[in-house]
Phi, psi and omega in degrees: 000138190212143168218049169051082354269008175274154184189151139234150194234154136207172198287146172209092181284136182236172177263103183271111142261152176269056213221133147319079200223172194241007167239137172267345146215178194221098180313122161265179195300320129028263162251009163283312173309334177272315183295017192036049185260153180242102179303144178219139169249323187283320207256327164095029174218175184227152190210126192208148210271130178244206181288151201054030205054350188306157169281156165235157162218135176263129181275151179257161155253115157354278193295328181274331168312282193306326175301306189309292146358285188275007181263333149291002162286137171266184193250136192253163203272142195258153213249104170282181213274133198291175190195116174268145185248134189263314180180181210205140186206127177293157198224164184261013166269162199240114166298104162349148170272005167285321166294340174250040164266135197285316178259051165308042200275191194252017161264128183310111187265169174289137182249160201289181206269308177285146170283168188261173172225109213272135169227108158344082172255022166211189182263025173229117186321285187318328194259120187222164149225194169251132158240158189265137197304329207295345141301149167213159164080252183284305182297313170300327169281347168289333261217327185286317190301321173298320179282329202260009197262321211203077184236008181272351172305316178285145173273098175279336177198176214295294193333339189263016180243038187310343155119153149288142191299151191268012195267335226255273171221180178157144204269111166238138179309108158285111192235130189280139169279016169264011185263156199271168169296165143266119211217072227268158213271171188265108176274136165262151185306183150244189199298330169324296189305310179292348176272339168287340176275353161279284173320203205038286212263337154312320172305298183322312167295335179274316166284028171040019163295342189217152166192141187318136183192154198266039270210078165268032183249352173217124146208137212241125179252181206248163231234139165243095169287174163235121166313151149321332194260347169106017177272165165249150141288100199297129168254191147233140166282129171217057196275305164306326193269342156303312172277015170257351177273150153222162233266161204294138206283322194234087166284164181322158203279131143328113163320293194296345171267355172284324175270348160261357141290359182267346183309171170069356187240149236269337177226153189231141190261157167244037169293133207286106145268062209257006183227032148328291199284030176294334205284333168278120176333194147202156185305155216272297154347308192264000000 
């Protein structure tokens, strides 16, 4: 960091995504504390302390502030005419697990650098998987076997997802009791949203994931997202009922260390477990 002739340098280990964003880096607390530095978002300046105590301060530019500012706003979604729903019935068809996949957001994911190979692991067109061509020989025929061995294993559809007994596990809310309950007021959809939240919560109900309860100690309303693709996504807000949780002891594993257990090894599989936590309940309670 510099301010003409004042400047100081020091090591900052960073992050490269590969993602569209309208700023080219982004300081986190970290090394602004090694730079001692002090921020003003009203004065649009940064002030750091160099050799001999001097102050240095780097001035923002207004006009490029405010472009970034506005390049980074998303466009918010427009509101059509409300639509009341009375009540919702579950149907006896059995849904795909493609369909209640959640993470259809509206951002683009990466796709992978090798092509795939589609494989057949029963005499039913639906159940397949992908493998990457860059097998060959011996590995590839362990690897079709393995998978075609253990196809009773895959959730081909919600029905095949019966649950763990809940004496075993099962997800229960830790809510400190001195936070008071809560009941947010009912905001209405416009008729899109609401139809789409109809289509939703039938799906849900019908893969017997959700059922109808009578519940006035947390209620919530529900989020109508839009998808990349232009379906919408039902979320629920538990913006409140989170900050009434507290927070969890054990996060997630550090990334740079998922990656260096994977090291040594000659192939790493991405098979999707990512609707695993279907299986596990929730408490009786909850």
């Amino acid at each position: 960091m510099e301010n003409t002739p004042l400047s100081r340098t020091i090591d900052v280990q960073y992050l490269v995504v590969d993602c569209p964003s309208p700023y080219n880096i982004i300081l986190g607390r970290p090394a602004l504390n090694t730079f001692r530095a002090a921020v003003s978002t009203l004065h649009l300046c940064v002030k750091f302390q160099v050799q001999g105590g001097r102050i240095a301060t780097i001035h923002s530019d207004r006009q490029q502030a405010r472009q970034c500012y506005d390049t980074s706003l998303k466009e918010a979604n427009t509101r059509g005419k409300s639509q009341e729903v009375k009540a919702i019935h579950s149907t006896n068809e059995v849904l795909s697990l493609a369909e209640l996949d959640p993470r259809d957001d509206s951002q683009k994911r990466p796709q992978p650098a090798d092509e795939l190979q589609k494989v057949p692991l029963t005499s039913k067109v639906e159940q397949f998987m992908y493998i990457g061509r860059a097998l060959e020989g011996q590995e590839q025929l362990k690897l079709i076997k393995v998978l075609q061995d253990n196809t009773d294993l895959f959730a081909w559809t919600s029905a095949d997802m019966p649950g763990i007994d809940p004496s075993i596990i099962c997800h229960k809310l830790v809510i400190d009791k001195t936070i008071r309950h809560l009941a947010q007021k009912k905001i209405n959809l416009g008729a899109k949203k609401a139809k789409a939240r109809l289509e939703e919560t039938k799906k849900l109900l019908n893969a017997d994931f959700i059922k109808e309860i009578r519940f006035t100690m947390w209620l919530l309303n529900l989020v109508m997202v839009k998808n990349n693709s232009g379906k919408w996504r039902m979320c629920v807000d538990f913006t409140n009922l989170n900050n009434a949780c507290p927070k969890d002891a054990y996060p997630l594993p550090c990334i740079d260390k998922l990656v260096d257990n994977a090291s040594r090894f000659k192939s790493l599989s991405f098979m999707d477990a990512y609707s695993g936590y279907n299986r596990i309940l929730m408490h009786p309670e909850d």
